[in-house]
C-alpha positions as CSV (number, residue, x, y, z in Angstrom):
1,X,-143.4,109.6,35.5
2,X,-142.0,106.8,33.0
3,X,-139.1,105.6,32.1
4,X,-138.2,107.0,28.5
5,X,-137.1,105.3,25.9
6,X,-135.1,106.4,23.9
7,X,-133.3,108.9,26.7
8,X,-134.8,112.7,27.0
9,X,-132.8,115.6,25.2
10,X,-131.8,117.8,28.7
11,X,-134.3,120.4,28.0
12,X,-137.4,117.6,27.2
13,X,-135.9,116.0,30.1
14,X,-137.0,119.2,32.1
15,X,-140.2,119.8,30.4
16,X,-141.1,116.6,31.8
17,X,-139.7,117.0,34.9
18,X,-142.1,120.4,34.9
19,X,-145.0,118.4,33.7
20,X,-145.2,115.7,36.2
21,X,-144.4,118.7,39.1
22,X,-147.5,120.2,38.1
23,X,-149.4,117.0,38.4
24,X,-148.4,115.7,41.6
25,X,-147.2,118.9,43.3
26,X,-144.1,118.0,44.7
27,X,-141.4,114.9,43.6
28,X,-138.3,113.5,45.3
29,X,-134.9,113.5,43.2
30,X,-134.5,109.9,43.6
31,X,-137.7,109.5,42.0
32,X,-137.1,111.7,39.4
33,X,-134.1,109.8,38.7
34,X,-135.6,106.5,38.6
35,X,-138.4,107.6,36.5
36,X,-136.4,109.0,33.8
37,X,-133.8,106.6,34.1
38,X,-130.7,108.9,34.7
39,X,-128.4,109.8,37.6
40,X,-129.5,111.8,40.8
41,X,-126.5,113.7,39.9
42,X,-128.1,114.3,36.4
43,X,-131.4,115.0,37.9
44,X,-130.0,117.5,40.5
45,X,-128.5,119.8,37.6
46,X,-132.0,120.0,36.1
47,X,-132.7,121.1,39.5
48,X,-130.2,123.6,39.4
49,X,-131.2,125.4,36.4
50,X,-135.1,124.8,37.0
51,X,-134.4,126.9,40.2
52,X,-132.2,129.6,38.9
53,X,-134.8,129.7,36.3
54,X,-137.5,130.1,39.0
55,X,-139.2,127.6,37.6
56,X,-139.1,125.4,41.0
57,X,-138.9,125.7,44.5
58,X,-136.2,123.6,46.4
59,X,-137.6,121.7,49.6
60,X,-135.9,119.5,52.0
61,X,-135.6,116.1,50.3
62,X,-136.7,117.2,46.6
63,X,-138.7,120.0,44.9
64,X,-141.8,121.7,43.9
65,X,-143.8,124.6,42.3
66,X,-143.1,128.5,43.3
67,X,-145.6,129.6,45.7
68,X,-147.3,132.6,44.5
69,X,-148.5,135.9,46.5
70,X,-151.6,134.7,48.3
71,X,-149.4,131.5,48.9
72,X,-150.9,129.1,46.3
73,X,-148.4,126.3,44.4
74,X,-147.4,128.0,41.6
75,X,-145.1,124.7,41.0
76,X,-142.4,123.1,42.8
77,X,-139.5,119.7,43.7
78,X,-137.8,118.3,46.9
79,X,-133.6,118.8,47.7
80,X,-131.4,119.3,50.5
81,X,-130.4,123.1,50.6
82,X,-128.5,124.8,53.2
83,X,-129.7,127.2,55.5
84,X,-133.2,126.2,55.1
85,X,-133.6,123.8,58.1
86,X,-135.1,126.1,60.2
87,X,-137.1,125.2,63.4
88,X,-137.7,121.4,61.5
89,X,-137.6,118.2,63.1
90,X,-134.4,117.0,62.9
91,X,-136.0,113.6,62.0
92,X,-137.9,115.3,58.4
93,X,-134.4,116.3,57.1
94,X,-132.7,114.1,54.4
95,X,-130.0,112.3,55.7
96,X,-126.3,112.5,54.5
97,X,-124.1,109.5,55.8
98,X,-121.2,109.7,57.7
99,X,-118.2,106.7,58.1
100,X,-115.4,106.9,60.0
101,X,-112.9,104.5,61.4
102,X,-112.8,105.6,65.4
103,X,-115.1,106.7,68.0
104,X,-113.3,107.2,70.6
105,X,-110.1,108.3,69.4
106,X,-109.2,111.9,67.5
107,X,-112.8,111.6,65.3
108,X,-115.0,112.9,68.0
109,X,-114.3,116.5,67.4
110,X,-114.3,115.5,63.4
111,X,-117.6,114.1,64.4
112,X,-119.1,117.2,66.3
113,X,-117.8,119.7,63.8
114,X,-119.6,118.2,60.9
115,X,-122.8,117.6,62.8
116,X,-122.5,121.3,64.2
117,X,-122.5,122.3,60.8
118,X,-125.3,119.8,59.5
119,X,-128.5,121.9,60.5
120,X,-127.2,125.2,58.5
121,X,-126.6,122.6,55.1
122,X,-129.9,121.6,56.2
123,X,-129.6,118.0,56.6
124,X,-129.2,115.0,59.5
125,X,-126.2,113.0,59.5
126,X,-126.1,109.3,60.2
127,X,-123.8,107.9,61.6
128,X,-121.3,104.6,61.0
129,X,-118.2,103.6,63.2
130,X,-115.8,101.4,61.0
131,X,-112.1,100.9,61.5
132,X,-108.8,101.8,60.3
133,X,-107.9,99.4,57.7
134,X,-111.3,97.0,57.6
135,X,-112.5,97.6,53.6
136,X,-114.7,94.7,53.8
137,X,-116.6,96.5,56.9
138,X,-116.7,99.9,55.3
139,X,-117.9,99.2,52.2
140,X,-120.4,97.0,54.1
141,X,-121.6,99.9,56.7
142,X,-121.7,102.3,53.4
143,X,-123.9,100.0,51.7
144,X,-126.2,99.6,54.7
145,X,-126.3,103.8,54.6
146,X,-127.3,104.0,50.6
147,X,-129.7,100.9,51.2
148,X,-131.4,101.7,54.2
149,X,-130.8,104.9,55.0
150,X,-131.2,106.8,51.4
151,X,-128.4,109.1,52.1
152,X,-128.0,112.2,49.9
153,X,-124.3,112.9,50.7
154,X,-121.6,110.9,52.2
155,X,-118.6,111.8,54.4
156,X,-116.6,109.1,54.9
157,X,-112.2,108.3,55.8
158,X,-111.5,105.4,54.0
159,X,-108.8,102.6,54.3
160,X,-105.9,104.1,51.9
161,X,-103.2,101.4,51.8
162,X,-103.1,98.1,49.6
163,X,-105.1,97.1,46.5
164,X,-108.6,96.5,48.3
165,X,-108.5,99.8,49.4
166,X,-107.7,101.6,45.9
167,X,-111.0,99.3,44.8
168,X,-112.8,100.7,47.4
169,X,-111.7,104.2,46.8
170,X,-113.1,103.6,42.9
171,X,-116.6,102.5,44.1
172,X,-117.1,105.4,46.5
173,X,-115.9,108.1,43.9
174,X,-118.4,106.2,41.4
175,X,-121.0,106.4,43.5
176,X,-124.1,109.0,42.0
177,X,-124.1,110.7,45.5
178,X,-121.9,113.6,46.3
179,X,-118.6,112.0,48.2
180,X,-116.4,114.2,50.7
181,X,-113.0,112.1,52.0
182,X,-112.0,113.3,55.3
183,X,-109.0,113.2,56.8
184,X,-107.9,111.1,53.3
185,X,-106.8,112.1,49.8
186,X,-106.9,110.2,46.7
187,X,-107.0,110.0,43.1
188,X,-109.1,107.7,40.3
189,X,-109.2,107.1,36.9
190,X,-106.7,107.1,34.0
191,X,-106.2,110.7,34.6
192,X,-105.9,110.5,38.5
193,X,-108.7,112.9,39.1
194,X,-109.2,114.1,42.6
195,X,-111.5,113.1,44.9
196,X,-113.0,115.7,47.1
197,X,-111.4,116.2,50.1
198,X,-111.1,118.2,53.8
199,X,-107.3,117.1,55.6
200,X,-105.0,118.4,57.3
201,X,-102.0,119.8,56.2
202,X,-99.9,116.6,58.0
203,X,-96.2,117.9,55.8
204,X,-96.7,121.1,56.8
205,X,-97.4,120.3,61.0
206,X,-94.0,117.8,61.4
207,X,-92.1,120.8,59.5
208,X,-93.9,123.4,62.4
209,X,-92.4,120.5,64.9
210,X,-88.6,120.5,63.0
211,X,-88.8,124.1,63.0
212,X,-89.9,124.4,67.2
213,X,-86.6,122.3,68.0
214,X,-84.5,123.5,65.7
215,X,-85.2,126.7,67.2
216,X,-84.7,125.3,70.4
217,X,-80.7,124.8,69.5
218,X,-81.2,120.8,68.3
219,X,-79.2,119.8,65.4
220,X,-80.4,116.3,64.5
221,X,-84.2,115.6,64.9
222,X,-85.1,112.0,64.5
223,X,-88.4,110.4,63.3
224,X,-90.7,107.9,65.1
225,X,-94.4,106.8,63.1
226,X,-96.6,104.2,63.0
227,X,-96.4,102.1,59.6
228,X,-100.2,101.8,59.7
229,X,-101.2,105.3,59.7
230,X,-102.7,106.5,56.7
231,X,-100.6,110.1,57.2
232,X,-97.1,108.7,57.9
233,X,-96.1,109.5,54.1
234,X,-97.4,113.0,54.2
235,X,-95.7,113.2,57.9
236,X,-92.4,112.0,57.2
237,X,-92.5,114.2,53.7
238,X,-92.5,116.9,56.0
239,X,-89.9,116.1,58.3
240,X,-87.5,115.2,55.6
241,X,-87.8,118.1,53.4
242,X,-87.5,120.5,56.6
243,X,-84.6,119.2,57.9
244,X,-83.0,119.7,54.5
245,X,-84.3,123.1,54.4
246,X,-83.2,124.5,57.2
247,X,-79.8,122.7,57.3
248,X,-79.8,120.3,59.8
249,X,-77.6,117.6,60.1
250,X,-78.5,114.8,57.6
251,X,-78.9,111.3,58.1
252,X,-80.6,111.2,61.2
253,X,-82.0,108.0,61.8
254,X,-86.1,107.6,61.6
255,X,-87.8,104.0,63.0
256,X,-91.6,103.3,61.1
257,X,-92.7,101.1,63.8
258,X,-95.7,98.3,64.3
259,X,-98.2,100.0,66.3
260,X,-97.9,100.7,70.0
261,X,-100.2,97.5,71.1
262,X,-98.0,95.4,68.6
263,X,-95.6,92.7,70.2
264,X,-92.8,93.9,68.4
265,X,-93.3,97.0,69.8
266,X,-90.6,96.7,72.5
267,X,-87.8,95.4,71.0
268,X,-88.4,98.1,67.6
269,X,-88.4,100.8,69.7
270,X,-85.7,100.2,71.8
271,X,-83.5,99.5,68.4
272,X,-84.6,103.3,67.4
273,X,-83.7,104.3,70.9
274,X,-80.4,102.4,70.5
275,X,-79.9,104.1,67.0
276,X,-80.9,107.7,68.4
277,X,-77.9,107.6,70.6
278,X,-75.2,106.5,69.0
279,X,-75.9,109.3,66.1
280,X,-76.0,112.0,69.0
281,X,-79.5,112.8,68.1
282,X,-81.3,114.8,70.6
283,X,-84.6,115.5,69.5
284,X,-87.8,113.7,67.7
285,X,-91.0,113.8,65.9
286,X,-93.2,111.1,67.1
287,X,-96.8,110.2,65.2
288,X,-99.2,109.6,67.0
289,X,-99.7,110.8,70.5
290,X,-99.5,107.1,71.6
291,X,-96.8,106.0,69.7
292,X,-94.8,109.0,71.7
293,X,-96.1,108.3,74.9
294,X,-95.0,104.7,74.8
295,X,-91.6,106.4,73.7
296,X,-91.2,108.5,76.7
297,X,-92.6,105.6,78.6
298,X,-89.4,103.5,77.4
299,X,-87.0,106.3,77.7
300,X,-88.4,106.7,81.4
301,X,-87.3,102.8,81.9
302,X,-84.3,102.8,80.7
303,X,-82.9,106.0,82.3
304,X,-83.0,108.0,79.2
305,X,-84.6,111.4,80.5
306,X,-87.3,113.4,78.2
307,X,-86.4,115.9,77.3
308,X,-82.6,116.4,79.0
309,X,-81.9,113.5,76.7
310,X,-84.4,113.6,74.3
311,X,-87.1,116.2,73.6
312,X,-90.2,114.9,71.9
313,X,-93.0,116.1,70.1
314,X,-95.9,114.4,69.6
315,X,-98.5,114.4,66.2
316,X,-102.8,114.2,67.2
317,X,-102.5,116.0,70.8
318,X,-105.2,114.2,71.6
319,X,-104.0,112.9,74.8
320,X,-100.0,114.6,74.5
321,X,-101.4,116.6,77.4
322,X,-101.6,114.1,80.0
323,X,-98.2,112.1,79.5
324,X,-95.8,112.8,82.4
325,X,-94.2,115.4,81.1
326,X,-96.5,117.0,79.2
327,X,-95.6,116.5,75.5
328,X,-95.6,119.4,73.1
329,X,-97.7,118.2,70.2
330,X,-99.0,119.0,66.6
331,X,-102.7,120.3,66.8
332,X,-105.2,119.1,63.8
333,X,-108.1,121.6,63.9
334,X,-109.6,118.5,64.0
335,X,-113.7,120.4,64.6
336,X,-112.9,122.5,61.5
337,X,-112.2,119.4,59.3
338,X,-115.8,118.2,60.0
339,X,-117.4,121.4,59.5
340,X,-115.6,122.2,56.4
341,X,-116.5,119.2,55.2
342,X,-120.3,119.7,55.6
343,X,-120.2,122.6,54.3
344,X,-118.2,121.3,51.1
345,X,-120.6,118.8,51.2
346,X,-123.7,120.6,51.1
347,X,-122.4,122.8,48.2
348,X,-121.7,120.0,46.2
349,X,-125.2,118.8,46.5
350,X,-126.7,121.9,45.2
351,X,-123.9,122.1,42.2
352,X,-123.0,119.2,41.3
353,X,-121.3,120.5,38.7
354,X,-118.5,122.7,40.5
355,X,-114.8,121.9,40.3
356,X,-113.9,119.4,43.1
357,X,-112.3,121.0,45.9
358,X,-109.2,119.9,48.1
359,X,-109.1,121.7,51.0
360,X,-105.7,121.2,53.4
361,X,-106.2,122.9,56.4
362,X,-103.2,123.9,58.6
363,X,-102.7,122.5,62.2
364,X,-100.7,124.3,65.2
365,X,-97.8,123.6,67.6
366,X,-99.1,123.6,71.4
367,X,-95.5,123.4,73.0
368,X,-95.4,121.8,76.7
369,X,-93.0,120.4,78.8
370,X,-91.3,117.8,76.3
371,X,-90.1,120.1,73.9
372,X,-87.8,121.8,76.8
373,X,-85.5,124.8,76.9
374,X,-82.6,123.6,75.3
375,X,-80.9,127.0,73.3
């Protein structure tokens, strides 16, 4: 192929794409794209009607002729398409990229759900460890992904907060890959448009956790959350509008803290502690598991008991189970985020052309010991 000039109608556009199929048996989308100077996403609608047509065969990483009956190339192109991985080298699949901000800490299972999934959407999934609230370093492993690794598809939890971040949040959603946010929502443009997105419903699980001690006879249920979390809007949202829903006393006091390895740590927690007792409040919502640890930690120290004094329940349960007591604790499906997302993913590589998707998927209350039995 070469690059046109001036740009192809859409249906020339295919005739060529049809014409050059035939002479070199199968092409890759990217060079498709390149050759007649348009987007993949352009290129990968051609696709999509040139195979409903039957005019072209999907293959992993591009297309090519139909085979006819005694198995001869009729014609066909090479893209990703789910379910047709087979018994293939994992290696010979194209790659879809995947960047999130921990490794060792509540993405795992993210991690392992998407990858689970990869093999039915018929693609690999590479790999990138960033951090929380690094844009420089996310953009940069990204980069490294479309450069060197020629990904198809990106899943990726951004930085959210500050100016930098909204920047980075324009650049991936203008990217001419198909871009799945997890764990993150966002909006671009003068209209706000979405960005596709798997999350979890983080309003929805505090209000499960205001319900579970409200049930349990508590009247004022306080609020403890890290300031640098990403879902400490959506968490607090929750709590809020629960406690006014249900009728529970108002103006219980709520602490947004430094994180739990911050030096300021102590003396801000102790202040909410402090603040917690004088109102009479005798239960909390704490985000993230380690933030409430730290609290019960505290509380333990200072001869506050958890939960004769104070119940708690944590938000992650990632390690809520091991604390001494165990803390009851908001459960993110956290595997069915990252499958979800490959499979949202994969769809939107054969379609690029459906509406964007938000999916919010619900999380559930394990109760353990910190909760109590307080009627």
């Amino acid at each position: 192929m070469t690059l046109s000039e001036p740009p192809l109608l859409p249906d020339q556009r295919r005739e060529r794409l049809l014409a050059d199929l035939h002479t070199h048996g199968t092409l890759r989308v990217s060079e498709i794209a390149r050759a007649l100077g348009v987007t993949t996403v352009t290129v990968r609608r051609d696709i999509a009607q040139l195979a409903d047509e039957g005019a072209i065969e999907r293959v992993h990483g591009g297309i090519r002729l139909p085979r006819a009956n005694d198995g001869q190339p009729h014609l066909r192109v090479a893209v990703a398409e789910p379910g047709r991985a087979g018994a293939a080298d994992e290696s010979s699949l194209p790659a879809v990229g995947m960047v999130v901000p921990s490794l060792d800490y509540y993405w795992p299972e993210i991690i392992r759900g998407a990858r689970d999934a990869a093999p039915d959407a018929g693609v690999r999934i590479v790999l990138r460890g960033s951090s929380y609230d690094d844009v420089a370093d996310v953009r940069r492993q990204t980069t490294w992904l479309l450069e060197t690794a020629g990904i198809q598809g990106l899943l990726i939890a951004p930085p959210t907060l500050g100016e930098q971040a909204a920047q980075l949040i324009d650049w991936l959603a203008a990217l001419d890959i198909p871009v799945v946010f997890l764990e993150r929502t966002a909006t671009v443009g003068v209209y706000h448009e979405h960005v596709e997105s798997v999350s979890t419903d983080h309003a929805f699980g505090a209000s499960l956790a205001v319900r579970h001690l409200a049930a349990r006879g508590h009247r004022r249920v306080g609020f403890l959350a890290s300031a640098s979390s990403p879902h400490t809007p959506a968490v607090r949202r929750g709590w809020q509008q629960t406690v006014a829903d249900i009728g529970l006393d108002p103006g219980t006091p709520e602490l947004i803290s430094p994180d739990h390895r911050d030096p300021r740590w102590d003396a801000e927690i102790d202040r909410g502690i402090d603040a917690w007792l004088a109102t009479g409040t005798t239960a909390l919502l704490a985000h993230s598991d380690r933030e409430a640890i730290s609290l019960v930690t505290r509380c333990e120290e200072r001869g506050i008991g958890v939960p004769g004094d104070l119940a708690v329940v944590a938000f992650d349960d990632e390690v809520a189970g091991l604390a001494n007591p165990t803390l009851s604790a908001i459960r993110p499906a956290k595997y069915t985020i990252g499958e979800s997302a490959m499979q949202l993913l994969s769809q939107r590589i054969l379609d690029p052309a459906r509406p964007v998707h938000r999916v919010l998927i619900s999380p559930q209350l394990i109760v353990r010991d910190s909760s109590g039995t307080r009627q």
